[in-house]
C-alpha positions, 0 to 999 in steps of 0.5 A: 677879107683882107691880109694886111701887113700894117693892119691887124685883120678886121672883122670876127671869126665868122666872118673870116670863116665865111671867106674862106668856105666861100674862096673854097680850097683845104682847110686841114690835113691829118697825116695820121688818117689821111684826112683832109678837110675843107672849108666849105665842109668845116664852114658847114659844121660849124654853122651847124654847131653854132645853129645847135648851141644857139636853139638849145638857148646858150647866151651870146659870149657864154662859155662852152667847154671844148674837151678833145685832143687835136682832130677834126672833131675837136677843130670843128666844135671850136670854129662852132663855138666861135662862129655861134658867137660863144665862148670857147672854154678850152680844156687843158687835158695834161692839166688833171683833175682839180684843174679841170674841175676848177676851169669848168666850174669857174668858167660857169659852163652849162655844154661841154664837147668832149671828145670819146679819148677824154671822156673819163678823164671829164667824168672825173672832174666835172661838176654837176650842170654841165650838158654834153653836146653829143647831137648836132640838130641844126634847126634853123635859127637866127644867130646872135649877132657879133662884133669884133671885141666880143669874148670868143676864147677862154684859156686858163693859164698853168696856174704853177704859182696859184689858182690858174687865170681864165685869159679871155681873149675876143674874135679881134686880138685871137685874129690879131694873135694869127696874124703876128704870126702871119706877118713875121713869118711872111705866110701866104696861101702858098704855105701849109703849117704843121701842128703837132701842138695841142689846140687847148694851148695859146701857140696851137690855137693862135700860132697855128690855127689862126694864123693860117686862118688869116694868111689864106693857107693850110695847115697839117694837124697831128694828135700829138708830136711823134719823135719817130713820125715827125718827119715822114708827117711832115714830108706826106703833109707837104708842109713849109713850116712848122711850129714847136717848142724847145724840148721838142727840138730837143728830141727831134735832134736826138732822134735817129730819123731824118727828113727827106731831100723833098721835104727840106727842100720845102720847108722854109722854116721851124719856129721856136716858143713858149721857153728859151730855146738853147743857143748849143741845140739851136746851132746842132738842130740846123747844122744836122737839119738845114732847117733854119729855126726861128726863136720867138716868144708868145704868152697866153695873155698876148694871144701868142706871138709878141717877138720875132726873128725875121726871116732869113736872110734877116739878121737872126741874133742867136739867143733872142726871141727877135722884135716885136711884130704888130705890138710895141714892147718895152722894159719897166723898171722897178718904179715902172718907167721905161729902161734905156738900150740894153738896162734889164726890166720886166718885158711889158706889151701892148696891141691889138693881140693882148687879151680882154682881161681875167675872167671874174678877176679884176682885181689880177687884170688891174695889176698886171697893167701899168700905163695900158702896158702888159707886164709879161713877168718875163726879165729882160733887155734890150738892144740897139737893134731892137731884139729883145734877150730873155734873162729870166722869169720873175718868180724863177729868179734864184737869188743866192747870197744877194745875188740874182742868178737866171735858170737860164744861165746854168741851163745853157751851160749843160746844154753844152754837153752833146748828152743832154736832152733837157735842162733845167735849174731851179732854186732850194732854200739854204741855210747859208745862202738863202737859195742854192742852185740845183737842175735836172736833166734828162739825158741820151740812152746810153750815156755814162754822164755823172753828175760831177761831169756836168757840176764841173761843165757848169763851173768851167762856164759859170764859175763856182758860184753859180753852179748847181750844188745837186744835179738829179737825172730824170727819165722825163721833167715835167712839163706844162702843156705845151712842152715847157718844162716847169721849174717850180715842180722840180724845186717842189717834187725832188 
């Protein structure tokens, strides 16, 4: 099999994992119990698994709930699922109950694999018809027979805004969404990546798994992201990249430990996604690191990466998620044309990356394209350059008096503040204005920040106008997944 640069990788998952199980070499390692798992053992497990569904009579491109944390179980069952030609339902454990029981019943799921750490958690939300796999009895069979545009992923999206979509990705944009990834940040067979994000989220999946799929490389794999364990992890694992979110950067530069020399000198870089990354805590993380960070962004729907910064010594633009790497972007307008240089609009996609459809929902997959262009709901713009800058998301707009106001504003100004480990403003109804802004932070043990010190941070940078009105301190915000704090719960729960 092929990496190209220009090309999205050809062929099917299973075809790739034949590659790699016959090129040989290891697969994964997991720093936690010192595991290490190679290809042709995975690829072994996974033709057994495949072997399994198939004898107990599930359908080509039926779905089959994958219940686990990361961890060789989990990793094998869903590289069987694919191999066999199946869907793989992943199963969002941070999600609850109704969630759970509303993916597995809709996704119409007869198997489940569930991992022993889930399983009373699954009890709880399973509806009735659903078999565990719980034997793996490889008799022989012949498999089904599968292409490149057959269903192999589906993911529910949060489902913050209403009932979650089932985002059906097939083996062609799921090896696309690796290689975005693969492209942009240069991989080779020479890199292991380091995943501290969940597999039932779209970067752990993609960005991680798949993108060390096809760029011949490895990967370190962790259950969870450990701010104390991080970078030792990172230094046993002998890991050269990694990949996390801007709450976890967060915390990492709020933490006490510090990688060793061996292990900066190896890591060529960090990646930042799935929410906007603070220009302030992007600056201090490197300054304190020497790690450079790349900020990107990626959706479930685009199985991933859709923009990048290069590389150093690439012009980062600070404050940008970068270009696009292996699709087109572009902004739409209200009246869905395209806006000239540096005009905002809806951030719209299109590639080999961008997923099938919603599952049992034609009528959402019809609405969120325009002209075969995926409409992101993200706000933004722009430049002459290319790089694209987030404003804002649609439905988190805060409009007061008239006025637009992004989230985003009002939180990089309280990132400014050396204390805060999370930010985020949302909106509240108000009699006088329509909506007015309040946020939420969580701060460092120990500090003695009141919340008039930061309203007057905020005015100061912002003016009075767009400056929160209440500011709530919180021990933890909540959060999606894959680390993304949630600004409609904290408008619906304070």
């Amino acid at each position: 099999m092929k990496f190209d640069q220009k090309n999205p990788p050809e062929g099917t998952i299973r075809d790739w994992l034949d590659y790699r199980a016959k090129c040989g070499g290891v697969a994964m390692v997991f720093p936690e119990s010192g595991d290490t798992l190679r290809w042709d053992i995975l690829h072994t497990k996974a033709n057994s698994i495949a072997k399994t569904l198939t004898n107990k009579g599930v359908k080509k491109g039926e779905s089959v709930a994958i219940v686990h944390p990361n961890g060789p179980d989990g990793i094998a069952a869903l590289y069987g699922v694919l191999y066999g030609g199946f869907r793989a339902t992943m199963i969002n454990l941070a999600a609850g109950h109704d969630a759970i029981n509303y993916a597995l019943s809709h996704s119409e799921a007869r198997f489940a694999f569930v991992h022993d750490s889930a399983a009373e958690l699954y009890n709880s939300a399973v509806p009735s018809g659903i078999t565990l796999i719980s034997e793996i009895s490889a008799n022989e069979i012949d498999l089904h027979q599968i292409a490149p545009n057959d269903h192999a992923l589906l993911m529910y999206t949060s489902g913050t805004t209403g009932k979650p979509k089932g985002v059906v990705h097939t083996h062609a944009s799921l090896l696309a969404g690796g290689w975005t990834t693969a492209i942009a940040h240069e991989l080779t067979k020479s890199d292991r990546g380091f995943c501290v994000l969940p597999f039932y989220h779209i970067n752990g999946l993609c960005v991680s798994l798949m993108g060390s799929l096809v760029s011949n490389g490895s990967l370190a794999v962790v259950s969870r992201f450990s701010t104390s364990q991080f970078w030792d992890q990172a230094s046993r694992s002998a890991v050269t990249w990694f990949s996390v979110v801007p709450t976890i950067i967060s915390h990492l530069l709020h933490g006490t430990k510090n990688p060793d020399k061996e292990c900066i000198r190896r890591l060529r870089f960090g990646r930042s996604a799935s929410s906007a990354l603070a220009i302030e805590t992007q600056k201090a993380f490197e300054e304190r690191f020497s790690v450079a960070i790349i900020e990107t962004m990626g959706l479930t729907e685009t199985a991933a990466q859709i923009l990048s910064n290069p590389l150093p010594p690439g012009l980062r633009k600070i404050g940008s998620p970068g270009f696009s790497y292996g699709n087109q972007v572009c902004i739409l307008a209200p009246d869905q044309s395209e806006c000239s240089c540096n005009t905002e609009g809806e951030i719209a996609v299109k590639g080999p990356n961008v997923m099938l459809e919603y599952l049992n929902n034609p009528e959402a997959t019809v609405s969120a394209f325009t002209n075969n262009w995926l409409r992101t709901g993200d706000l933004g713009k722009i430049d002459k350059d290319g790089y694209v800058y987030v404003t804002g998301r649609i439905k988190e707009l805060i409009i007061k008096g008239g006025e637009n106001i992004a989230p985003r504003e009002i939180d990089e100004a309280l990132y400014t503040h050396p204390d805060i480990i999370e930010a985020a403003a949302f909106a509240r109804p108000c009699v006088t204005y329509g909506e007015r802004v309040e946020a939420a932070v969580r701060v460092s043990k120990g500090s003695t920040l009141q919340e008039s010190d930061l309203i007057e941070t905020c005015r100061q940078r912002l003016g009075k106008f767009k400056s929160p009105d209440a500011i709530f301190f919180l021990d933890e915000l909540p959060k999606g997944p894959s680390g993304k704090i949630q600004r409609l719960k904290l408008a619906e729960t304070l």
